[in-house]
C-alpha positions as CSV (number, residue, x, y, z in Angstrom):
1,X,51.1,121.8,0.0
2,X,47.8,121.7,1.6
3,X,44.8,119.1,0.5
4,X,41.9,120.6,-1.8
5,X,38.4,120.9,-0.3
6,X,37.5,117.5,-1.7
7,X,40.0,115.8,0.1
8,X,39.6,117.3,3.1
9,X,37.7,116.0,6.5
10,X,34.2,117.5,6.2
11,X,32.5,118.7,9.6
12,X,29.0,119.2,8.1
13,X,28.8,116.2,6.1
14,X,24.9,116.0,5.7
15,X,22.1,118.1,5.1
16,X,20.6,117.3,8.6
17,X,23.6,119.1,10.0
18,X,23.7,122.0,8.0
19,X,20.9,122.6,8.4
20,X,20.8,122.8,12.7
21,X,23.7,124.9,12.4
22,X,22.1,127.3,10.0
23,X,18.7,127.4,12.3
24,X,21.2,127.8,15.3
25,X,22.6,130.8,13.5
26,X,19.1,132.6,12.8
27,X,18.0,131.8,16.2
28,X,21.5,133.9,17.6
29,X,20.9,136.8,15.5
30,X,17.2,137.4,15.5
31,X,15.4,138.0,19.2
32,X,12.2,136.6,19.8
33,X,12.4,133.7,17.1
34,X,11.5,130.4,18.3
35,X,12.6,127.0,16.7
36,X,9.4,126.1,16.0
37,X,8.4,129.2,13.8
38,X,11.7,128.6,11.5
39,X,11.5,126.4,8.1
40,X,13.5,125.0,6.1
41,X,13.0,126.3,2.0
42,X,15.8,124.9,0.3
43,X,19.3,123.6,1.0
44,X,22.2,123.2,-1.6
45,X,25.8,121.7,-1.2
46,X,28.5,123.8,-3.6
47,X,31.1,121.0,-4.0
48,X,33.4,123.4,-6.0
49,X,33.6,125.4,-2.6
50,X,33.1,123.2,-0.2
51,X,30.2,125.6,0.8
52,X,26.5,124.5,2.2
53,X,23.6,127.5,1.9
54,X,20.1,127.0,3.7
55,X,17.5,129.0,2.8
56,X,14.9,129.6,6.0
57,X,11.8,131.1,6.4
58,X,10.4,133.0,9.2
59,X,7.3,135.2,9.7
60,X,8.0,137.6,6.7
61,X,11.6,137.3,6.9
62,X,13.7,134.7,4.1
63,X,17.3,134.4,4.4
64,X,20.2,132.1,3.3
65,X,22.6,131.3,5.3
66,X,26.5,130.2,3.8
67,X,28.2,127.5,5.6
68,X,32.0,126.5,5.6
69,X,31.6,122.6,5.3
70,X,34.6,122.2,6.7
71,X,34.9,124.1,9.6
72,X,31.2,124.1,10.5
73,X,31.1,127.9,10.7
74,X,28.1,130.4,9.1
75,X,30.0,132.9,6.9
76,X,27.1,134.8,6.0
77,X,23.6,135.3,6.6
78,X,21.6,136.9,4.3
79,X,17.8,138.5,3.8
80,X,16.4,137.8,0.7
């Protein structure tokens, strides 16, 4: 019997580092995008699913990015 996702050791455990992962992720798949040019719209925690999403902004570009809370990994990025 495994633990639910409550119970279980969180590796992103605040917003801070959610949100440097997520930026870290946009920064990977688009070229040419600086640090500097990338802001932060919105972030939400899903405790249900354990799940963090980051919306960012970028020149014209808006995305959210889906984070596993407790394995620190992006499980999607998506353009909005």
């Amino acid at each position: 019997m495994s633990p639910g996702v409550g119970l279980m050791k969180r590796r992103l455990e605040t917003e801070k580092q959610a949100v440097a992962l997520a930026v870290s992720g946009i920064l990977k798949k688009y070229e040419g995008i600086t640090q500097d040019q990338i802001k932060t719209l919105e972030t939400k925690y899903d405790s249900d699913s354990g799940d963090w999403y980051v919306a960012l902004g970028f020149g014209e570009k808006r995305t959210v990015v889906k984070m596993d809370s407790v394995h620190a990994t992006i499980s999607e990025i998506n353009e909005i």
